[in-house]
C-alpha positions in Angstrom: -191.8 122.0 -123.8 -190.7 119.3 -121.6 -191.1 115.7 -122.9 -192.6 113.4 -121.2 -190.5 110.9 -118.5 -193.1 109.1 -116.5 -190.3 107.3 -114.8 -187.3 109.2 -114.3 -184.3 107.1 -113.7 -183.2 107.4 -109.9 -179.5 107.9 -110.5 -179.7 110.7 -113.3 -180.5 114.2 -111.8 -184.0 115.4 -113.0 -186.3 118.1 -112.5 -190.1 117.7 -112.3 -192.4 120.0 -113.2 -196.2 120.4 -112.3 -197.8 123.3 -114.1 -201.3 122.4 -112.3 -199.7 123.8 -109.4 -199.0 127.6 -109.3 -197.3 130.2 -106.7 -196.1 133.8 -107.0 -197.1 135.6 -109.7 -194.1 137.3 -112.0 -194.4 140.6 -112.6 -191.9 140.8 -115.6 -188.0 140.0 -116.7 -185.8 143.4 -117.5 -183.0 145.2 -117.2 -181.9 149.2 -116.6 -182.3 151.9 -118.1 -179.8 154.3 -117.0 -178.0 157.1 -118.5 -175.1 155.2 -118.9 -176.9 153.4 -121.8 -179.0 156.0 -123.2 -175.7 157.9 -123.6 -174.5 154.8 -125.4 -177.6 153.9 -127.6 -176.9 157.4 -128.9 -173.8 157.0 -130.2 -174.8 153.9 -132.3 -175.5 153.5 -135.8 -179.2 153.7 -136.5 -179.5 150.3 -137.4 -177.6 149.2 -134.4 -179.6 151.1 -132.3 -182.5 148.8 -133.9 -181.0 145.7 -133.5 -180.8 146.6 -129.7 -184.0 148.0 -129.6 -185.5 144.6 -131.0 -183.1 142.0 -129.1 -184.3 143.2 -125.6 -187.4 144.8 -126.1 -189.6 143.2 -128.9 -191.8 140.5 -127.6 -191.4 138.7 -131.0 -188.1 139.4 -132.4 -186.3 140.0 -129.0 -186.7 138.4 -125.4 -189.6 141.0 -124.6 -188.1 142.9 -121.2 -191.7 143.7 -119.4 -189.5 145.4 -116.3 -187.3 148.6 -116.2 -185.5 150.3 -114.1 -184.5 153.7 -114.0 -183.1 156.4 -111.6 -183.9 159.9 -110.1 -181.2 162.1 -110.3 -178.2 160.9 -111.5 -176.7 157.9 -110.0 -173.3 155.7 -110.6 -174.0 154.8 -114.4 -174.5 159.0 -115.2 -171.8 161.4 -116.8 -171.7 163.5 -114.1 -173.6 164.6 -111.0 -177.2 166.3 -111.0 -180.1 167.1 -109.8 -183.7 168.0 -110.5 -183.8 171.0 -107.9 -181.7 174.2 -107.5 -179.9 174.7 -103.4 -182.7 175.6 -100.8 -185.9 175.2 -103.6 -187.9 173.1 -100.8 -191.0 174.1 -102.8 -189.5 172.5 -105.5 -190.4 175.1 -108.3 -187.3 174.9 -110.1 -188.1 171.1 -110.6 -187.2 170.0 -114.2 -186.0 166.6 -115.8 -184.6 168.9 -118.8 -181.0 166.3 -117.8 -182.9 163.4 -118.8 -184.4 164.6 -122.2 -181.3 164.4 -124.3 -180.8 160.9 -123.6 -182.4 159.0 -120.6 -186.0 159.9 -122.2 -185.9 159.4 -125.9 -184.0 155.9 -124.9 -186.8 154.7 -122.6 -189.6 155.7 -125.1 -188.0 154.0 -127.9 -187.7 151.1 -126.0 -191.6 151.4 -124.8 -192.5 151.9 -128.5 -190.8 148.7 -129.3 -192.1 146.6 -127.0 -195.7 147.4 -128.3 -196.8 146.4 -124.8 -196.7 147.7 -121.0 -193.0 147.5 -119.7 -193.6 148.0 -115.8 -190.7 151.0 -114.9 -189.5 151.9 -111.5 -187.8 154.2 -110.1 -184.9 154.6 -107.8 -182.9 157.1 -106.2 -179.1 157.1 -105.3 -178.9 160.5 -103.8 -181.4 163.2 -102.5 -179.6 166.7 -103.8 -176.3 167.5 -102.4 -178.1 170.4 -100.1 -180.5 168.0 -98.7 -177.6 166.1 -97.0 -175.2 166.2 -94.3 -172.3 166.0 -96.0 -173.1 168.3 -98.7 -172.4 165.7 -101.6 -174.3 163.5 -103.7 -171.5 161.5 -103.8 -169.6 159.4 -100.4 -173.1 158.7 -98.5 -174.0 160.8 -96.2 -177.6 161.4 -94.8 -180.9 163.3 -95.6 -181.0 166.1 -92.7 -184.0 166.1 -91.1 -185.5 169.3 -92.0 -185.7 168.3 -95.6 -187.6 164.2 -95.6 -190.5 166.0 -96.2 -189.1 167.9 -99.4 -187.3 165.2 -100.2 -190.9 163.1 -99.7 -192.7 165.1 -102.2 -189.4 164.9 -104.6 -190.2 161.4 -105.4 -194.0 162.4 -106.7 -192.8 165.2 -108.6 -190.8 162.8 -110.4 -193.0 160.8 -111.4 -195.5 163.0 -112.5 -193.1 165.3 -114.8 -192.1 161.5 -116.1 -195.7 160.9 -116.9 -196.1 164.3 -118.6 -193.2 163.2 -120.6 -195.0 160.1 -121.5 -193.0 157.2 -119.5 -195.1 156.2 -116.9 -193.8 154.8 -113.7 -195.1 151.7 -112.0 -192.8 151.7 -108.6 -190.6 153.4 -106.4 -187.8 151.9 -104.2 -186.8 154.1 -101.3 -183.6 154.3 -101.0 -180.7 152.3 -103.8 -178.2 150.7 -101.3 -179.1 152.5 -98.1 -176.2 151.1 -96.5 -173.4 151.8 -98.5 -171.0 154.5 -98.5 -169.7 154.7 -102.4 -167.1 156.7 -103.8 -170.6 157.6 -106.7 -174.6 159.0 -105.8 -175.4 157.3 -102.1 -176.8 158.1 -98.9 -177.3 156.0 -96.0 -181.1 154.8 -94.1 -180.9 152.7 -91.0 -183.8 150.4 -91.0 -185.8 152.4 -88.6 -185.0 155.4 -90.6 -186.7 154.2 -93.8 -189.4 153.2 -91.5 -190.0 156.8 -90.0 -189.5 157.9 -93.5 -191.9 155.9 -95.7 -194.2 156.4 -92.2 -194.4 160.1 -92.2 -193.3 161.6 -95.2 -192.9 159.4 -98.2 -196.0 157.3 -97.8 -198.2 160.4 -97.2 -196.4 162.6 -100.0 -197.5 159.6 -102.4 -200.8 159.6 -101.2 -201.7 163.1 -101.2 -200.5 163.5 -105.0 -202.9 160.3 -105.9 -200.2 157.9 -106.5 -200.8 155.8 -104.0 -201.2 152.7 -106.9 -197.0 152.9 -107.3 -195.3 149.9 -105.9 -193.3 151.2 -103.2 -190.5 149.2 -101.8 -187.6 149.3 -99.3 -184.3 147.9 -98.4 -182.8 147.6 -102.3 -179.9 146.1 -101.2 -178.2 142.2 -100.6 -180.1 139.8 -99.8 -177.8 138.9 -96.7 -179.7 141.1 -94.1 -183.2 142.0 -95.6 -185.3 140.0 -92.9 -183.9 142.7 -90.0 -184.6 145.5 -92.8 -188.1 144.1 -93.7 -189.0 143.1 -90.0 -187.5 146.8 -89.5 -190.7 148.1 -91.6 -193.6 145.5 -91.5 -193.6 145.3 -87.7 -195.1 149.0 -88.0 -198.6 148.9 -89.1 -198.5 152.7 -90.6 -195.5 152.4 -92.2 -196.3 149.0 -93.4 -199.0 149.8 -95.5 -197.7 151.8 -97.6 -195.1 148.9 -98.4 -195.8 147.1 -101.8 -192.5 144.9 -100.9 -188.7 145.0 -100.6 -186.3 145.2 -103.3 -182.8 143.3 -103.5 -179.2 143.2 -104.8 -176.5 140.5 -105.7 -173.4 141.5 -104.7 -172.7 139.9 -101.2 -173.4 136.6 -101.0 -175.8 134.2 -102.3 -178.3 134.2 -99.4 -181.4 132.7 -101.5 -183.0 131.6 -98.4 -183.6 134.9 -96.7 -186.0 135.4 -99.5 -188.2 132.6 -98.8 -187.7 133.2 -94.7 -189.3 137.3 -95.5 -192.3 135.5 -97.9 -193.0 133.4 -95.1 -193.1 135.7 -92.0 -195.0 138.5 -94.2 -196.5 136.2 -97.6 -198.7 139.6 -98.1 -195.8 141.2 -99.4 -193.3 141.4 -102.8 -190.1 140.7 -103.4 -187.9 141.9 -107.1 -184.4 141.1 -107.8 -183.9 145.4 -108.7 -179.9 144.9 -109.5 -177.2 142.2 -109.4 -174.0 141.2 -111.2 -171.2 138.8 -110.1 -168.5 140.6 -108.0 -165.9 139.5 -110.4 -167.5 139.9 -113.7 -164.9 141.1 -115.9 -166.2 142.4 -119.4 -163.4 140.8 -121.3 -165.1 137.3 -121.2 -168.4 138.5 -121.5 -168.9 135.9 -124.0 -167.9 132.9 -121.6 -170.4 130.1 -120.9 -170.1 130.8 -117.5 -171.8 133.8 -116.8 -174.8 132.1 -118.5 -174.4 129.7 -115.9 -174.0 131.9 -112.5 -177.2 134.5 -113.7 -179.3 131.7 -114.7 -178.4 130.1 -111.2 -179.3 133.6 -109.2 -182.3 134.0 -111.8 -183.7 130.4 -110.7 -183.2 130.6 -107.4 -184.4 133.9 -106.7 -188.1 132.6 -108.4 -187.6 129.3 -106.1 -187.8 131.6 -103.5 -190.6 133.9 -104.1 -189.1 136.9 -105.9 -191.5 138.0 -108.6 -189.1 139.3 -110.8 -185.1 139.8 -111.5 -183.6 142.8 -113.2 -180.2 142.0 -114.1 -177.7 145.0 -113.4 -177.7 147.0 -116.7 -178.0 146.0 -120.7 -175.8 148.9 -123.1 -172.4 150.1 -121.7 -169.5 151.0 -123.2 -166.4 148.7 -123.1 -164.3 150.3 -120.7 -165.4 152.2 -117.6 -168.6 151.0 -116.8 -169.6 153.9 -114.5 -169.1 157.2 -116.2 -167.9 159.6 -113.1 -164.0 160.5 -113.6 -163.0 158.3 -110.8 -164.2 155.1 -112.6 -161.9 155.4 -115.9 -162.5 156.8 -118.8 -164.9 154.9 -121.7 -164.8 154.2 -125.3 -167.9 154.2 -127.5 -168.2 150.9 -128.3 -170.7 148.7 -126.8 -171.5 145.1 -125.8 -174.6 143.4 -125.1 -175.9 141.3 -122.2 -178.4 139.9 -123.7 -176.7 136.9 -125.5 -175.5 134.7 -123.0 -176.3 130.9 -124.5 -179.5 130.7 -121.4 -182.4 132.3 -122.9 -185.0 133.7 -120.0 -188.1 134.4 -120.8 -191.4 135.6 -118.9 -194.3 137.8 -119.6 -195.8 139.8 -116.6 -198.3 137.8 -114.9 -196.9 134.6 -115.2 -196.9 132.0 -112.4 -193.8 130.1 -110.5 -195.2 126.5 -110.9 -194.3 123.3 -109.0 -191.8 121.5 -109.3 -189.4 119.0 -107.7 -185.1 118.6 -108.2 -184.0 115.1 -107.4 -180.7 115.9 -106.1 -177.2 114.5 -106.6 -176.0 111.6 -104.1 -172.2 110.4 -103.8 -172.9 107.8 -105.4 -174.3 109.2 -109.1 -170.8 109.1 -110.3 -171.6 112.4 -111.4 -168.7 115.8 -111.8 -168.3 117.3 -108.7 -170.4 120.5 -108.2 -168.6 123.4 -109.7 -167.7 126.7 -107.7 -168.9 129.9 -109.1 -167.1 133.0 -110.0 -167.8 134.8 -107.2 -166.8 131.9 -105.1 -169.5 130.1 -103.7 -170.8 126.7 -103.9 -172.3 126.3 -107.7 -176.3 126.1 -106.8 -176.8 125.0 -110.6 -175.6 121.7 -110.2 -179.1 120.2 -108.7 -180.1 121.2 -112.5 -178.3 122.1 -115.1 -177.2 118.6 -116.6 -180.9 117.8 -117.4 -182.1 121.2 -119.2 -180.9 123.0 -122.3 -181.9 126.1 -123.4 -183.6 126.3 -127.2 -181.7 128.4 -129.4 -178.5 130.3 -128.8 -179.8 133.2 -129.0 -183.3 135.7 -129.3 -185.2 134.1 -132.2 -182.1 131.5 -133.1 -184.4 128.8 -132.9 -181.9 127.5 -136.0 -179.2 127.3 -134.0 -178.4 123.7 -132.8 -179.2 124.1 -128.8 -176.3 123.2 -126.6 -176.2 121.3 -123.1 -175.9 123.1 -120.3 -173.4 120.7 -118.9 -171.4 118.5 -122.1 -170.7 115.7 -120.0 -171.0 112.4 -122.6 -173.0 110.3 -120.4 -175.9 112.6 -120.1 -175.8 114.6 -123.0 -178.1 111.7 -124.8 -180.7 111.6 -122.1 -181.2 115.7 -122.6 -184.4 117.1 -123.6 -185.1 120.4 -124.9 -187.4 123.3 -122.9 -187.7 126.7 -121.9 -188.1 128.3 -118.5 -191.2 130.0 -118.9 -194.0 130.3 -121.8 -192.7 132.7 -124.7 -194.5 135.7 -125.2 
């Protein structure tokens, strides 16, 4: 908890918080569950596999994830290309997840298990089948011929029913993962009126006429620098529109916090999640550097300022080298390093609310550092904040450890007080 400051001194950067005033509501804090790192968790120890279990799952041991991600089909973090259907099977009655029961399924239901609570999963795809698309490949985008959106439509619910027979239940579906990129892994490529005519007339429908019309669908799922034309792309059409729980968004070009808050405002009836983000230059070698703490506690903060209800950081279990598993990304080795250690600790049960709450920013006269850059090069948003809050322990259930300063700077460091970003669960 904060202490009390009922006069904050002008020249010291503070931050103000009013919990009698609330905004969005957060649906959860997770990460993804991909078969990257079911592949990995499987290849641990048993009582590593625990430990990993506990740190990001368990509510009381861990820091409680309450939000998944997964994929359908395989996508960039899979050992190889595949897909639920066999060439031509429009009907779809070769349909099986029998890929994802070796790994990707026993992973995510341990993890459920452990977290003794609801963990809200959705669902994305990075590729329909290769015979769905024009270029005949899962991989180096391509587009969903026309003849199949409706096959393709009803793929989605087939999913997530043969999920839900399997036990996992799925909460949301994004449309499309990156629609506009063209990667060397699992893509394909939507223009924003595309996913409109899509979610419109097949997707949308498909949902509803298998009763799943309560999953959380959302477009876009990719940076943050364009999503007003791809929202305004969607919500400006009434019957696509209301099939549209919200839009999805990515980290990887660009900061562009404000586009978030400009999308809340023209359309406030509708969501927006933080489904997948990393720093362009994050280089596992220094995965224990301060810094990163820094720039993901930066994009977490920022993203809530502006009315997302949740961020998914990119993924949780890899292996060392390699982080995506097709031969064209380097081989890996079976040892494995976790994400969730950096010294910030993030915390939020599902339902939780934003509250108010005011920065005083830095003038040129504080006599303050200069405001850092970030890794990925842009001006360090942190710097409003960060000398005046500390986390509380280093790490999940450390309360022991001796909390450190998020910025080590003498003449503050006595004037620090200790808090958390959100209630613990």
């Amino acid at each position: 908890a904060f202490e009390p400051m009922p006069q904050p001194d002008e020249a010291f950067p503070t931050v103000m918080v009013d919990p009698k005033k609330a905004f969005q509501t957060i649906e959860g804090i997770g990460g993804a569950l991909t078969d990257a790192a079911a592949e990995t968790f499987a290849k641990l120890p048993k009582e590593r596999q625990r430990e990993v279990l506990e740190a990001y799952f368990d509510p009381a041991k861990g820091i409680g994830y309450s939000l998944a991600r997964t994929h359908i089909n395989s996508c960039d973090f899979s050992s190889a290309s595949y897909a639920y259907a066999g060439p031509g099977d429009v009907e779809l009655r070769t349909f099986s997840v029998a890929p994802d029961r070796r790994f990707r399924l026993p992973f995510i239901k341990a993890a459920l298990a452990t977290a003794g609570g609801p963990v809200k999963i959705f669902a994305s795809p990075w590729s329909p089948p290769a015979w769905m698309k024009t270029n005949g490949n899962m991989l180096q985008g391509g587009k969903l011929k026309p003849e199949y959106r409706d096959a393709w439509a009803r793929y989605y619910a087939r999913f997530v029913q043969e999920y839900e027979k399997e036990g996992v239940p799925i909460w949301g579906l994004t449309v499309q993962n990156e629609p506009m990129a063209t990667q060397t892994w699992e893509s394909c490529l939507f223009t924003g009126e595309e996913e409109r005519d899509f979610v419109r007339d097949h997707l949308g429908p498909a949902l509803e006429r298998a009763g799943l019309q309560r999953l959380k669908l959302m477009i876009w799922d990719h940076n943050r620098g364009i999503l007003y034309q791809r929202a305004k792309a969607v919500y400006d059409d009434p019957a696509a529109s209301r099939y549209v729980w919200g839009a999805g968004f990515h980290w990887y070009v660009g900061d562009h916090f404000d586009n978030l808050r400009l999308v809340h405002d023209a359309w406030p009836d509708k969501h927006l999640l933080f489904t997948e983000g990393t720093p362009a230059s994050y280089d596992p070698a220094t995965v224990n550097d301060w810094k990163w703490g820094e720039v993901y506690a930066t994009s977490i903060l920022r993203d809530l300022q502006n009315w997302a209800v949740g961020p998914r950081p990119r993924r949780q279990l890899l292996l060392r080298a390699g982080a995506r598993r097709h031969p064209h990304r380097g081989a890996h080795l079976h040892e494995c390093f976790l994400l969730h250690r950096p010294r910030l600790e993030v915390r939020a049960a599902g339902g939780a609310a934003r509250g108010r709450h005011h920065e005083r920013r830095r003038s040129p006269g504080d006599g303050l550092p200069p405001p850092r850059r970030t890794a990925r090069g842009g001006r360090h948003e942190q710097d409003r904040f960060r000398q005046g809050l500390r986390p509380v322990g280093g790490r999940p259930g450390g309360e022991d450890e001796k909390p450190r300063p998020l910025h080590r700077d003498a003449r503050l460091g006595s004037r620090m007080r200790p808090c958390r970003t959100a209630p613990d669960r």
